[in-house]
N, C-alpha and C positions, 0 to 999 in steps of 0.2 A: 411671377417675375415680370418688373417693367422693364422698355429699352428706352425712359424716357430720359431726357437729357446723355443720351451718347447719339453722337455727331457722325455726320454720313457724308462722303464726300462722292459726288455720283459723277462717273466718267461716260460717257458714251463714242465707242468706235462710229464715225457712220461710213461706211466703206464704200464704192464703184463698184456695183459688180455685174458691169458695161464686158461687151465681148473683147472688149481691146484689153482689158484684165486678165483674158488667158493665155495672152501670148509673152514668152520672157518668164515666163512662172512665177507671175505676179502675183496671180491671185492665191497657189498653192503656198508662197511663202508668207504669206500675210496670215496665212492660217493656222502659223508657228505659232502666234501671237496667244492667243486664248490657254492652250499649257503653258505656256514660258510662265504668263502673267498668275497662271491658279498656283503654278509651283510655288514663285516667289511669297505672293502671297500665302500659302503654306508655312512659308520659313520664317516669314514677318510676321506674328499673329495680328503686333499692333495696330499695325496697320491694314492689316485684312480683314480686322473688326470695323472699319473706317470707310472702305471702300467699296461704293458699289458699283458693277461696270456691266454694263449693257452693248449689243452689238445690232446695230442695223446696217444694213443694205440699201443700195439704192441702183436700178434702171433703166428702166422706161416707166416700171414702178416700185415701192419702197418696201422694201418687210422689215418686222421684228423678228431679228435671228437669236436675238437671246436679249428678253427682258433685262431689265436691272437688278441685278441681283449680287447675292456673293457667289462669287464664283466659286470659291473653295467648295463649296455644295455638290456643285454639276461635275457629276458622274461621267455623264457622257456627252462631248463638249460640243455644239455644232461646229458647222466649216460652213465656208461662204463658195458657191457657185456660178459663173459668170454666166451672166443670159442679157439680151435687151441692147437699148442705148443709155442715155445718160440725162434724167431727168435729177435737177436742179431742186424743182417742185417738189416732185415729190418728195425726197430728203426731207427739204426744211420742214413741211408740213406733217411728215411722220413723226420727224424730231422731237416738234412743240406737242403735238399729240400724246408723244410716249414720257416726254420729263413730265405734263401736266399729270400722265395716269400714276407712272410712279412716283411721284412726288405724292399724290393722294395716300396712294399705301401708305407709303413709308410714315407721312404724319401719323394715318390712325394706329400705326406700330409705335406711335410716340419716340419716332426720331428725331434730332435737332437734324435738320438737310440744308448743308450749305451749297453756295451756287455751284451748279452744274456748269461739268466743263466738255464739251462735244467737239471731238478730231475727226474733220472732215478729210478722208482720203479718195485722190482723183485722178486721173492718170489722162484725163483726155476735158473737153468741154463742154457747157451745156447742152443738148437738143431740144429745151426749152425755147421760146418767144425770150427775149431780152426781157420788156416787161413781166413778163410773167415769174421770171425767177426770182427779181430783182422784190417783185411786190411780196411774195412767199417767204425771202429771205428778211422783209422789211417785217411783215407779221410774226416773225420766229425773233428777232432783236430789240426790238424799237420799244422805251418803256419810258415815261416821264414821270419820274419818281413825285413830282409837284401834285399834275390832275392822275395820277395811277390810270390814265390812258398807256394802253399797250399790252406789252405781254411780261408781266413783273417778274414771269421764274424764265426768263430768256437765259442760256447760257453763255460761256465765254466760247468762243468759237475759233480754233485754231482749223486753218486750213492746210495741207500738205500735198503738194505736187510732186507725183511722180510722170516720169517718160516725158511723153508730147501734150505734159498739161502747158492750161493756156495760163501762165503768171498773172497778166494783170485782171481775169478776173478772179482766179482762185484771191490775189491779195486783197481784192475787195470783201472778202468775205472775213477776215480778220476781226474779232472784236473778241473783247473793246482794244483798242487802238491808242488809247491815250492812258497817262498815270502808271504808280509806281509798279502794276501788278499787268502791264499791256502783253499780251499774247501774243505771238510770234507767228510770221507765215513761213513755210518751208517749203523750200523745190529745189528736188534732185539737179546735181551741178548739173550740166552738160556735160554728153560724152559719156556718163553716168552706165552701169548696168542694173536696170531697176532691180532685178530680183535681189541683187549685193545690195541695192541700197535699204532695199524692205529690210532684208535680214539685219541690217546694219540698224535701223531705227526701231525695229522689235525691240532691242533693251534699253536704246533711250527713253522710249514711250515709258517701259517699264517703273526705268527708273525717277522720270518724270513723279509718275503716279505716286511711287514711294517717297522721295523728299517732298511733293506737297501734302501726302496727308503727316507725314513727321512733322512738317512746319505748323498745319492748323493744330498735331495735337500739342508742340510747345507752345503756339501762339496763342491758345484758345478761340477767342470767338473774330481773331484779326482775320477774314476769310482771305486779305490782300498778302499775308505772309503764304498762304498756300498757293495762291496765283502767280506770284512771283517767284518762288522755288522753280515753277513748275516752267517756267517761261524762260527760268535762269539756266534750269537745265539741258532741255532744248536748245537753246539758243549756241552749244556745244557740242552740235549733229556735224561729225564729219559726214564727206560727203553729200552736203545739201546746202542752198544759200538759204541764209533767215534774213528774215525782213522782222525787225524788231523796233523800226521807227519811223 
């Protein structure tokens, strides 16, 4: 049996789990996320065939909490525990590390993998060097389809602020930023209760995930009808301002 020519639409959580994550029951409710999303995907097959979602972490430094994978598989699910400060770096750099590794899989499994889509959740701001984040995040995005200088499997990168993140750099991180399928930045209104607001965007996230892989499987090969589902959906998070332009 081949899996060739069936399409894989790969999500990555990369989550804060900075100590300012344990307080508010940040981080316990963010860790709803991973059954809510296995169930769902349970109930949808079609789209559970479609989706592979991976979770990392990030510090002072970055782990793989759970490869890319189908989730409906895992048994027994990790959770995310706050430790460290909040390193930038390492993120991006685990990030592009782990779409390059499974993206290797998943080709010699003869998958079709369209662009990855990676939800950066933060709740506070770098302890990075400015430069240095700025350069790590430049090496994770930056691709010119002309000389194929850069990093060509870059993802679409939504950022989302909860608490006392900092906005305008969390919205620098937004990409891409321009065109019909542009990604959205999110942060919790003010006055906000994070922990209500995590739980409140656990099934948006969800349902994000479910209309764009429906869109790629009516659109076929338009990867811009899946990024735009996915950005239309979002962009309808009560309790949260989107930046959509």
């Amino acid at each position: 049996m081949t899996d060739e020519g069936i399409q894989i639409l790969p999500f990555y959580l990369v989550a804060d789990a900075s100590y300012s994550m344990s307080q508010d029951n940040k981080i316990d409710t963010l860790n709803q996320l991973l059954p809510e999303l296995r169930d769902e995907l349970v109930r949808n097959p079609v789209v559970g065939d479609m989706v592979r979602f991976g979770l990392l972490d990030f510090s002072d430094d970055a782990t793989v909490v759970m490869p890319l994978t189908d989730v409906r598989t895992v048994e027994v699910l990790p959770a995310l525990a706050p430790r460290g400060g909040t390193s930038f770096v390492a993120a991006f750099k685990l990030l592009r590390q782990q779409i390059d590794s499974d993206y290797a899989l998943l080709k010699a499994d003869g998958f079709t993998i369209k662009r990855t889509t990676a939800v950066l959740l933060s709740d506070g701001a770098p302890t990075d060097d400015e430069s240095a984040w700025r350069q790590a995040f430049d090496e994770l995005t930056r691709y010119d389809p002309e000389t194929h200088d850069g990093n060509r499997l870059f993802p679409n990168l939504i950022p989302i602020g909860i608490g006392d993140c900092d906005r305008e750099i969390l919205g620098e991180l937004r990409y891409r930023k321009e065109g019909s399928a542009a990604m959205p930045a999110m942060y919790m209104s003010d006055g906000g209760n994070p922990a209500k607001a995590i739980a409140e965007l656990i099934p948006l996230l969800i349902r994000s995930i479910v209309n764009s892989s429906l869109a790629q499987a009516e659109g076929g090969d338009d990867q811009g009808a899946a990024s735009k589902a996915m950005a239309t959906t979002l962009a309808g998070a009560e309790g949260f301002d989107v930046e959509l332009d």
